[in-house]
NUVEXLO-708427 format. One record per residue (C-alpha): z, y, x; residue in one letter. Coordinates in steps of 0.25 Angstrom, whole numbers, padded with zeros to 4 digits, always signed. Layout:
ZYXA
...
//
This chain:
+0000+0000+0000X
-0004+0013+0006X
+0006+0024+0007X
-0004+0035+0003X
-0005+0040-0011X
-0015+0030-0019X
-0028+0038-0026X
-0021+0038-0040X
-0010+0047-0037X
-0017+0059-0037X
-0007+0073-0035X
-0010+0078-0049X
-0022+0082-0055X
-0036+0080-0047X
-0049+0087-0049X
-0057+0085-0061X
-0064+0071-0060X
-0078+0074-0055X
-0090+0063-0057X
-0101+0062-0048X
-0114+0058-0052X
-0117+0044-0049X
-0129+0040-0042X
-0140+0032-0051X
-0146+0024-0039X
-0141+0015-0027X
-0142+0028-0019X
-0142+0017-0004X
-0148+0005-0006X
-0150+0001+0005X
-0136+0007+0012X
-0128+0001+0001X
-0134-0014+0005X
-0133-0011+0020X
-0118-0007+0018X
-0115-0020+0008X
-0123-0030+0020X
-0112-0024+0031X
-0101-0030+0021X
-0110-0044+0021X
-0111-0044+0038X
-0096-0043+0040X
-0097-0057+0034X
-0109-0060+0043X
-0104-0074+0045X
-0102-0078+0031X
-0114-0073+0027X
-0122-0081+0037X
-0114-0093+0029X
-0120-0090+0018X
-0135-0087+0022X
-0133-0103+0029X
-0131-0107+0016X
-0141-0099+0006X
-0152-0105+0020X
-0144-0120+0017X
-0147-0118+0001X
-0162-0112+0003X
-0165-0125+0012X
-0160-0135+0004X
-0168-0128-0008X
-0181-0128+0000X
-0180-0141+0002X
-0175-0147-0010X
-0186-0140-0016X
-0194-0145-0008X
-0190-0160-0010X
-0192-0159-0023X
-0208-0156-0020X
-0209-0167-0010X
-0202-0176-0021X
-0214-0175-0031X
-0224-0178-0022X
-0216-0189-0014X
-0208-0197-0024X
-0210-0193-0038X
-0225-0194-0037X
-0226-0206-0029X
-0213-0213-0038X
-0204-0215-0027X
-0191-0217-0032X
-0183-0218-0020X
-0188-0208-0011X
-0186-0198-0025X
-0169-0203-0025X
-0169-0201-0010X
-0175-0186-0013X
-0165-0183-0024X
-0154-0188-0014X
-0159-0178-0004X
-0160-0166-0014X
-0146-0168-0022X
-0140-0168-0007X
-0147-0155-0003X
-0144-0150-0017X
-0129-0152-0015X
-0129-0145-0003X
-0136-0131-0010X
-0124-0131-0020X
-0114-0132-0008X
-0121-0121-0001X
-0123-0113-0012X
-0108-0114-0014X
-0104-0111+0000X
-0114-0100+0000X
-0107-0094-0014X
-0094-0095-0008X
-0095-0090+0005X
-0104-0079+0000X
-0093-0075-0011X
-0083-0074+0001X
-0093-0064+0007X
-0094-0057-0004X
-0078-0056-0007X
-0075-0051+0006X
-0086-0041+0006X
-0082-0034-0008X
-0066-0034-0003X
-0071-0026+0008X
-0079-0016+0001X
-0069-0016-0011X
-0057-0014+0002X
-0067-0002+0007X
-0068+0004-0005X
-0054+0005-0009X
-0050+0010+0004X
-0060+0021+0002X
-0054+0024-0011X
-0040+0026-0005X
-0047+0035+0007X
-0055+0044-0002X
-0050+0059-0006X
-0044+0061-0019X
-0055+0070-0024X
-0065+0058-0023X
-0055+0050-0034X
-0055+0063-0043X
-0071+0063-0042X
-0072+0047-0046X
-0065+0041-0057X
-0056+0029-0053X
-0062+0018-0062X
-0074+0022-0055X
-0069+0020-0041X
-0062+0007-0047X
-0075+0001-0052X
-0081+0003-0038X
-0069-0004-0033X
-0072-0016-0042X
-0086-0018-0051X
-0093-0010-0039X
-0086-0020-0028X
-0086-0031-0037X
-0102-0030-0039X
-0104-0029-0024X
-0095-0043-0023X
-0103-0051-0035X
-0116-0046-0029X
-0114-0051-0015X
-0106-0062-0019X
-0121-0068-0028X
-0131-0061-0022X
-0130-0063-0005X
-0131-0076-0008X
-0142-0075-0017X
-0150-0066-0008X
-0147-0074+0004X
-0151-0089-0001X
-0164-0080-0009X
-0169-0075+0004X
-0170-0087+0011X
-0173-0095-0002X
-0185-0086-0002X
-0189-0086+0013X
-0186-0103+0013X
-0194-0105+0000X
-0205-0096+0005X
-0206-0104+0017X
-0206-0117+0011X
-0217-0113+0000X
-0225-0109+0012X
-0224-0122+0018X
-0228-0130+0005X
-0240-0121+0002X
-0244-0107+0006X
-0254-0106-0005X
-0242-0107-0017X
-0233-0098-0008X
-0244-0087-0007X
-0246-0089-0021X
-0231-0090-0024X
-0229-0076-0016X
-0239-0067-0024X
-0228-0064-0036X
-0216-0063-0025X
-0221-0046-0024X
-0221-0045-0040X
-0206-0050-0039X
-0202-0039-0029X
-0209-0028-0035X
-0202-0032-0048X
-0190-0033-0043X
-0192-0017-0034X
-0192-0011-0047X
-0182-0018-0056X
-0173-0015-0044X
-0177-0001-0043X
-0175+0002-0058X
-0160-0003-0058X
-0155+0002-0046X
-0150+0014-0055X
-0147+0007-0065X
-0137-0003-0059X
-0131+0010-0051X
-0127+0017-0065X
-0121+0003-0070X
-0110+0004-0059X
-0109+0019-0062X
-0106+0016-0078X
-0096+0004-0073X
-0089+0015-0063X
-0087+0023-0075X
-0083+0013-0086X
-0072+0009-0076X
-0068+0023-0073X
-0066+0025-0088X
-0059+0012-0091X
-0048+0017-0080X
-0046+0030-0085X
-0043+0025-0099X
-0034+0015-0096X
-0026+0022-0087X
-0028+0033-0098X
-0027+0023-0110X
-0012+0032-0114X
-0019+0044-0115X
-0029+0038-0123X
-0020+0032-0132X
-0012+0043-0134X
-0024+0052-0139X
-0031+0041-0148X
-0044+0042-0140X
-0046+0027-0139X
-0060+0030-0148X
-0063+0040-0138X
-0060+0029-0126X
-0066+0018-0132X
-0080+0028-0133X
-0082+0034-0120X
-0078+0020-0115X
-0090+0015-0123X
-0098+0024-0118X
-0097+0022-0103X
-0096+0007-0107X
-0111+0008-0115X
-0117+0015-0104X
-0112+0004-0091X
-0117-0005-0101X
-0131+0003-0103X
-0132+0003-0088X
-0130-0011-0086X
-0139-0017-0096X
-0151-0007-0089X
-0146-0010-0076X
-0144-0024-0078X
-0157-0024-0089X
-0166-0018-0082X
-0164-0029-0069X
-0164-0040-0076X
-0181-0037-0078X
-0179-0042-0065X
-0177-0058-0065X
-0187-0059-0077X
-0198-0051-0070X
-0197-0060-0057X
-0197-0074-0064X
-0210-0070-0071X
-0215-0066-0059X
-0209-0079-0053X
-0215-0090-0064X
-0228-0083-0063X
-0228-0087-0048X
-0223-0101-0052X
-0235-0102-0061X
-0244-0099-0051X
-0241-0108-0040X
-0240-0120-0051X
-0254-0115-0055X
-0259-0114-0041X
-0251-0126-0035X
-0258-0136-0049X
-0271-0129-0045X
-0270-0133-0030X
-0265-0147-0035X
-0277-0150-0044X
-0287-0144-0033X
-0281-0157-0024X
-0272-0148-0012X
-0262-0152-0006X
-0251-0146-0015X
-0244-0155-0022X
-0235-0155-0036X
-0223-0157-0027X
-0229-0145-0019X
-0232-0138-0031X
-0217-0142-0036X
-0211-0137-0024X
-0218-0125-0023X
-0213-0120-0036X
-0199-0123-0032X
-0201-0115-0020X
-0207-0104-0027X
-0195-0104-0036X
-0186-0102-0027X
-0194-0093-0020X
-0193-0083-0030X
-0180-0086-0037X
-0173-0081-0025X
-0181-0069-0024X
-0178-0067-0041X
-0162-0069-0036X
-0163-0060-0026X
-0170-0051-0035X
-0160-0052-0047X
-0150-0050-0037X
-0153-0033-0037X
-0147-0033-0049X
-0135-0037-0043X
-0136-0031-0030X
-0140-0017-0036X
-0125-0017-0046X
-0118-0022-0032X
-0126-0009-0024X
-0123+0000-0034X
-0110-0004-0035X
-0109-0004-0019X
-0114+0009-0018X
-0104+0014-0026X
-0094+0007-0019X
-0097+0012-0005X
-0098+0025-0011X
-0083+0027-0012X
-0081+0020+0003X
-0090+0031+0009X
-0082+0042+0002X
-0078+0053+0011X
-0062+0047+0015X
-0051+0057+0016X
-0051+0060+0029X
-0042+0066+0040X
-0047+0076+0051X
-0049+0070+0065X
-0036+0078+0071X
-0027+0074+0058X
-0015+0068+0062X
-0002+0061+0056X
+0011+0071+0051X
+0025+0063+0050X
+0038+0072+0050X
+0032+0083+0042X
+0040+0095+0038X
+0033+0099+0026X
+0030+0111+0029X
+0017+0115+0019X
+0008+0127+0019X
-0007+0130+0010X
-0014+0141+0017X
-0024+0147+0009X
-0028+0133+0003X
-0041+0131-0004X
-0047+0119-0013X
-0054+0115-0024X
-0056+0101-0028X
-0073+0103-0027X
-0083+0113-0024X
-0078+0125-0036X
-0066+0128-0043X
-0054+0132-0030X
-0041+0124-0036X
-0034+0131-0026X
-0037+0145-0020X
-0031+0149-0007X
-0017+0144-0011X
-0006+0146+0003X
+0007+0140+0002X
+0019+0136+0010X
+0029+0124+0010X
+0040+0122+0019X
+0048+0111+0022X
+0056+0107+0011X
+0052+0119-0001X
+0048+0114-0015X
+0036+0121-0019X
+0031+0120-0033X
+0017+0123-0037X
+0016+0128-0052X
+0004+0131-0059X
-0005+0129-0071X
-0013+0116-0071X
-0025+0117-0064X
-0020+0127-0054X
-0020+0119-0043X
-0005+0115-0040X
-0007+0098-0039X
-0021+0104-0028X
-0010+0108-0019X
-0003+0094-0017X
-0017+0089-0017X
-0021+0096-0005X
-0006+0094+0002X
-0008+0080+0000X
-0024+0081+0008X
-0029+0074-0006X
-0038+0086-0006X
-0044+0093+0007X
-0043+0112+0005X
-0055+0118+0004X
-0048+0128+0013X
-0036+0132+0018X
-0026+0125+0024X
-0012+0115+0021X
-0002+0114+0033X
+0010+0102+0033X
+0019+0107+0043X
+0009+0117+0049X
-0002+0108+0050X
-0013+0107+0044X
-0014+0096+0033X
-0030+0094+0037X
-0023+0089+0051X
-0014+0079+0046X
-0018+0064+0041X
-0019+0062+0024X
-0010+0048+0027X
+0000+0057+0034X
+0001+0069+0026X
+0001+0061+0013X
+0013+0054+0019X
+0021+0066+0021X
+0019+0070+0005X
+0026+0064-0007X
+0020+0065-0019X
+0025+0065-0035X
+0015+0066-0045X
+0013+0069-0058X
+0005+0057-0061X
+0012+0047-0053X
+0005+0033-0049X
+0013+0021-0047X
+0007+0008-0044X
+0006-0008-0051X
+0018-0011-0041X
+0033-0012-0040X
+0042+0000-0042X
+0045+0001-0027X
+0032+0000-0021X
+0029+0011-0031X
+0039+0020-0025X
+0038+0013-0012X
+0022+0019-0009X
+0030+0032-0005X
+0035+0025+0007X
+0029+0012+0008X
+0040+0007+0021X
+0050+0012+0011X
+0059+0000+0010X
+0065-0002-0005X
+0079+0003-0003X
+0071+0017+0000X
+0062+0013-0014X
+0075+0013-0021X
+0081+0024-0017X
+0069+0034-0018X
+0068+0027-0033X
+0084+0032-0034X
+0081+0045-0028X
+0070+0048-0040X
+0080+0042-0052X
+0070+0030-0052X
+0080+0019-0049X
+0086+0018-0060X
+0074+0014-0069X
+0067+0006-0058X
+0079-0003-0059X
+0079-0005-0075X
+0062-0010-0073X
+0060-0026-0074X
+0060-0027-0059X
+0067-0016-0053X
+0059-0009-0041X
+0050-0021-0041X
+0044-0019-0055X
+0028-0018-0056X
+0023-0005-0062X
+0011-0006-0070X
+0000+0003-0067X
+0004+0016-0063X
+0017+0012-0068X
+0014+0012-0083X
+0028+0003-0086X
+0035+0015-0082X
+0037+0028-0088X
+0031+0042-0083X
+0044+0046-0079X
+0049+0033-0071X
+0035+0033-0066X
+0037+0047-0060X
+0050+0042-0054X
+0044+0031-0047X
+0033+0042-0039X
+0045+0051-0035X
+0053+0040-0030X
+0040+0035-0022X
+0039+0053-0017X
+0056+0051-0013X
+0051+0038-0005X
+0041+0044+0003X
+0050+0054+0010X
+0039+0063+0011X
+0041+0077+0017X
+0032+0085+0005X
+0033+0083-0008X
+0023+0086-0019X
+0028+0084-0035X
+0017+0085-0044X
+0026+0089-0057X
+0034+0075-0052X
+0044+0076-0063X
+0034+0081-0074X
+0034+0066-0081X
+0050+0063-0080X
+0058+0066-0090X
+0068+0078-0089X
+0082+0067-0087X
+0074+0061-0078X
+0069+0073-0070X
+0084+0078-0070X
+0087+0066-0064X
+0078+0067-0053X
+0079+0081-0048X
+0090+0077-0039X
+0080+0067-0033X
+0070+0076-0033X
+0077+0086-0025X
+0081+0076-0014X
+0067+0072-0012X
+0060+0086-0010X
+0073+0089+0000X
+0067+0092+0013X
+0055+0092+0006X
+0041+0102+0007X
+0039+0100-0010X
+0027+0104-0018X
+0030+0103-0032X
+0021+0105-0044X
+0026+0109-0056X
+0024+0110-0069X
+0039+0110-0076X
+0041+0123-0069X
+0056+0120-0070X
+0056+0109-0061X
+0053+0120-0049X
+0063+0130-0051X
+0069+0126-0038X
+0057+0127-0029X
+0055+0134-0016X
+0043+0139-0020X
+0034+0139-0032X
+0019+0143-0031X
+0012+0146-0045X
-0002+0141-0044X
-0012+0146-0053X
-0028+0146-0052X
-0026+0139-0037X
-0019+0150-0033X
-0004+0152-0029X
-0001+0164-0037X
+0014+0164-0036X
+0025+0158-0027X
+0040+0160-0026X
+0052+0152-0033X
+0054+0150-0046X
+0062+0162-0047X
+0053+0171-0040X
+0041+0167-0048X
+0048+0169-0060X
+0053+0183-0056X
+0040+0187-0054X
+0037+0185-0068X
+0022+0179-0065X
+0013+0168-0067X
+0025+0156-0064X
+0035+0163-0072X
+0026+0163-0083X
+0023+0148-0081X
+0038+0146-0080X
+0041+0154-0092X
+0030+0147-0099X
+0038+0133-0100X
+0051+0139-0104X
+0058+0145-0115X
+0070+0151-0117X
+0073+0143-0104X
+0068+0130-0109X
+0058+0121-0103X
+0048+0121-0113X
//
């Protein structure tokens, strides 16, 4: 379990979700294929394995085939019996060994494939834990989910089916080539006149679908991404008896994967019936011209003839296969593209010269920062501050003015547009993300907790922390007391994102994980907002000892949780317009007195 902070627990509020416009073609072909072979060479060995055994398969075939040409004109037409049991001895041993080879090739193939989408689905989810935060506000998660799975998953089935199949069809087609050569080069010139008809066939079909197949995984992509958000949001749903709603749009986004599918998968499946008319028409050539050269007295024979269509069969039904196979392979390079998409994404990164912190004071200044979360509207504008060690600073404002930004950027989940942030004088850009996110504790609004135990819940603010420490952080948050009254204490499994507990002991639980991390600055993200007012009495005391010593940024929205601050900065419009203490703000009867003002009456929280 890694110690930083997992994607999901983003500090308040992001960006509006932005959607970017897909792409309707393969956009690298030949790149995407080149990339998938270098997983294939890693297992170079294995692969040899398998191409031994589609040679073993191919050669039996030929000469099975074969055989059973020779055994017209040997045995059946001459009536000997015995020479015609020894043949069917022969064949059923040779036979027995294909189905054996066939199943080693399957299986060790399957491993390939195994190992190779583990790899590519380890990649991509360590991608995903590198990336910066503003690529998960511009792609939804079920989105970034079905790459993980369907996209992955595809690339698995289509190399698990298809090496296999190309491996045995190419050499099935070169073998059978050469043996139809070697029986009659009249039939196999014959024979080869329709093989172009079946590639230009094929070129276009291909061609025509590429987009289509593109668009099918774009429409799953979406369909999974709004299957998550409903079921994570299925309360909300509920609450506003929008199930009609729901069940539309899902309808929708359901009817047009569907739509997408039936072209894509429609529109390629012209191809197998296109290629066996042009196949048959083939057979009924050579049978035509074989019983001709019969009747004229050649030297072909009907075991020849016999043969030859058996040759020519499983000259082309490869070369069908193989065909048949870009429907697959197309699904599985969509899906592949999209997957390597997300690997090559630009990776938070640290500058050359960044180096690890330890020991921090917290000593924190903003000098004339500016940022916006893309090219346009400036969240904030020029905003200076300073922290020094051990202050409680609370940030208050109007939604939207840009208060949870300025944790953002603390916390390098953002990089400034200019200006600069200092930690003890230097400047954050200098310091490592792993090392400066170490120094920061954080308590959101929105908390997350994991499908774990309670203790390694509180336990991933310090993941050396032995369970003593867990127990008494939970004390020091007033959690203890119910952790002990759940099924199993410490070690009972909460249920996605907690959902057997309530808001409140949820909230508990995250404070008890910020105590354990014993961090040096401390950012509360209206950390109380979802407790109830007993309990919020009842932890204030534990509160106070874990901001002690601490550089504290809190932001507020119960202004009456803040009275006590160092310092509070009114935030409005991405500017600071106001600083001071409570009472000096309110003194100067402006903008934070009249958002004060506006939540009280007659000395009541309203």
């Amino acid at each position: 379990m890694s110690s930083k902070a997992p994607m999901q627990m983003r500090p308040g509020a992001g960006p509006p979700q932005l959607h970017r416009k897909k792409a309707e073609k393969i956009k690298d072909i030949k790149g995407t294929i080149k990339r998938l072979l270098g997983y294939l060479i890693e297992k170079k060995f294995n692969i040899f394995i398998v191409f031994i055994l589609c040679f073993v398969t191919t050669l039996i075939s030929i000469l099975g085939t074969r055989l059973n040409g020779y055994t017209i004109d040997k045995f059946i037409e001459t009536g000997d019996m015995k020479g015609l049991a020894f043949i069917c001895i022969i064949l059923v041993l040779m036979y027995l060994v294909n189905i054996f080879s066939t199943y080693y090739q399957n299986i060790v193939m399957v491993k390939i494939s195994q190992r190779v989408s583990a790899k590519i689905r380890k990649e991509l989810f360590t991608a995903l834990q590198k990336l910066p935060l503003k690529y998960f506000d511009n792609n939804s998660s079920g989105d970034l989910m079905s790459r993980l799975t369907n996209d992955v998953d595809n690339i698995n089935t289509t190399l698990s089916q298809s090496v296999t199949q190309l491996f045995s069809g190419i050499i099935n087609v070169v073998g059978m080539l050469i043996a139809m050569l070697l029986l009659s080069p009249i039939l196999t010139l014959i024979g080869m006149i329709t093989v172009p008809l079946t590639f230009i066939a094929t070129k276009t079909l291909v061609k025509k679908t590429q987009s289509f197949f593109v668009k099918q995984q774009r429409e799953l992509g979406n369909l999974n991404g709004y299957i998550e958000e409903m079921v994570s949001g299925q309360k909300v749903v509920l609450l506003f008896s929008e199930e009609e709603k729901v069940k539309e749009e899902f309808s929708e986004i359901n009817e047009r994967l569907t739509k997408s599918a039936i072209i894509a998968q429609g529109v390629s499946s012209f191809m197998g019936p296109i290629n066996n008319f042009i196949n048959n028409i083939s057979y009924l050539i050579i049978s035509v011209v074989g019983g001709y050269l019969i009747l004229k007295g050649s030297e072909i024979t009907v075991g020849i003839v016999f043969s030859f269509l058996l040759y020519m069969r499983n000259f082309t039904r490869p070369i069908n296969e193989i065909m048949n196979l870009f429907n697959t392979i197309q699904g599985a390079l969509a899906g592949a593209e999209r997957v390597f998409e997300v690997i090559d994404e630009e990776k938070e990164k640290d500058k050359d010269n960044a180096v690890n912190i330890d020991n921090i004071e917290g000593h924190v200044e903003l000098r004339g920062v500016t940022f916006s979360y893309s090219n346009g509207k400036e969240i904030l504008k020029n905003v200076s501050l300073e922290a020094k060690k051990g202050e409680v600073i609370a940030i208050v404002g109007p939604t939207g003015a840009g208060k949870t930004t300025i944790v953002n950027l603390l916390t390098k989940f953002y990089d400034i547009d200019s200006g600069e942030i200092l930690i003890d004088g230097k400047n954050i850009d200098e310091i490592t993300r792993e090392s400066l996110r170490k120094t920061v504790a954080m308590v959101l609004q929105d908390t997350y907790l994991f499908s774990e135990t309670v203790s390694e819940n509180i336990r991933y603010g310090r993941l050396d922390a032995s369970d003593e420490e867990v127990i008494e952080a939970a004390k020091m948050a007033d959690a203890h007391h119910f952790i002990k009254q759940l099924p199993q204490g410490y070690d009972t499994v909460l249920s996605d994102n907690g959902g057997n507990l309530s808001q409140g002991q949820r909230q508990l639980l995250a404070i008890a994980r910020a105590i354990l991390s014993n961090a040096s600055i401390l950012i509360l993200d209206e950390a109380t907002s979802s407790i109830d007012t007993r309990t919020e009495v009842l932890i204030q005391n534990a509160m106070l000892k874990l901001m002690e010593g601490k550089t504290t940024f809190v932001i507020a929205h119960r202004l009456s949780t803040i009275r006590n601050a160092d310092k509070i900065l009114a935030l409005k419009d991405g500017e600071i317009i106001e600083s001071g203490t409570h009472d000096e703000l309110l003194a100067k009867e402006g903008f934070y007195a009249n958002l004060y003002n506006s939540q009280f009456k007659n000395g009541t929280e309203i």
